[in-house]
N, C-alpha and C positions, 0 to 999 in steps of 0.2 A: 359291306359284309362285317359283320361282327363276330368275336371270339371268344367263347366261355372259357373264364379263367379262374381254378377251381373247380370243387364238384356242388355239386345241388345243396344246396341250403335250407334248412328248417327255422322258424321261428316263431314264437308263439304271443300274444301281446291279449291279455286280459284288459278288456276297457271298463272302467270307473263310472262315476256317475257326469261324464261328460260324452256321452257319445252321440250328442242329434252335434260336437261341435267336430270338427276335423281332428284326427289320432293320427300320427306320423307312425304308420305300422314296419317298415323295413325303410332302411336309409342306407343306400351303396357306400361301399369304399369311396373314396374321392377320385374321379375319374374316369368313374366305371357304371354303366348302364343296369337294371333290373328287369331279366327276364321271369316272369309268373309262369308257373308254371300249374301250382291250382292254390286253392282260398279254400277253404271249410271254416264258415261261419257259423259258430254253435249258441244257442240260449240254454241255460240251464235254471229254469224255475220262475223267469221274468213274470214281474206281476204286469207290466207294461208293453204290450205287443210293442217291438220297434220300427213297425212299418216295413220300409223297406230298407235296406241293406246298402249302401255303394259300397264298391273298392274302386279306385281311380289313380294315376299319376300325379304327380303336382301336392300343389299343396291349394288349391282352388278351395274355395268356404263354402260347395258344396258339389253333391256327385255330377248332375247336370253342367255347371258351370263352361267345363270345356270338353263337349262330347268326342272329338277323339283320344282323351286320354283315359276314357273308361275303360277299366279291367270287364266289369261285371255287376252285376245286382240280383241281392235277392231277397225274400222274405220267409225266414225263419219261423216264425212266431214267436210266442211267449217260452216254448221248451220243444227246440228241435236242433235240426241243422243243415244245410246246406252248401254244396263245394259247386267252384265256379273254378271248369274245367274239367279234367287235366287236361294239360297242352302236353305236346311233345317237345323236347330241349329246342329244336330249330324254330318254331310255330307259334308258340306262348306269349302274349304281349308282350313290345318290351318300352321301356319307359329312355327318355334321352339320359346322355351322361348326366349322373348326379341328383338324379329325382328320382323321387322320395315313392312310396306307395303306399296311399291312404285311405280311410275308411270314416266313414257316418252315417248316422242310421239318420231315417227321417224322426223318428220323436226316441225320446229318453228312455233307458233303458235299466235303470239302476247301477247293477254292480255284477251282472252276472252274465257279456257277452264276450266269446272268445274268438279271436282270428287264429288258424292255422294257414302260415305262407310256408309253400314249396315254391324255392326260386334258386336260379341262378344270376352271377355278374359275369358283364359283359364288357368285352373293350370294343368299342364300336369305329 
């Protein structure tokens, strides 16, 4: 059984011109679990569709890599957005103590794709 400790958490993480490579989107306090609660993956003007979207656990060099630590996927386009979820507080994936939750698009994206995480931590 785990315990949320804290309330809901927002974070927001604009990606660069590295995102077909793995971005460390939210990193728990030390000793404490990440429950997702939803992702809203936005493009704002991409001249480069990004294909598709992970969010994942771990820090794996790509979304596939270890499919039960997949949050979700999806494909935006070049100017849209996308939210994976909402979960409710008890329901929401949640990630083991101390892993990370990340994101990569399958091709490059420039400078213009944003992550919104709604999460909480957890002591498991």
């Amino acid at each position: 059984m785990s315990y949320p400790i804290g309330g809901v958490q927002t974070t927001l993480v604009d990606v660069g011109a590295t995102s077909a490579t793995r971005q460390t989107l939210v990193t728990p306090t030390a000793g404490l679990a990440v429950r997702v609660l939803s992702v809203q993956v936005v493009t704002r003007g991409l001249t480069t569709n990004p294909d598709r979207v992970g969010v994942y656990f771990g820090t794996g060099a790509a979304y596939a890599t270890t499919p039960a630590n997949a949050i979700g996927e999806c494909v935006p386009g070049t100017t849209g957005d996308e939210i994976l979820g909402p979960w409710s507080a008890k329901e929401g994936p949640i990630g083991l103590v101390d892993q990370v939750v990340s994101g990569i698009t399958e091709s490059e994206t420039e400078l213009a794709l944003r992550y919104t995480i709604v999460y909480q931590e957890e002591s498991l």
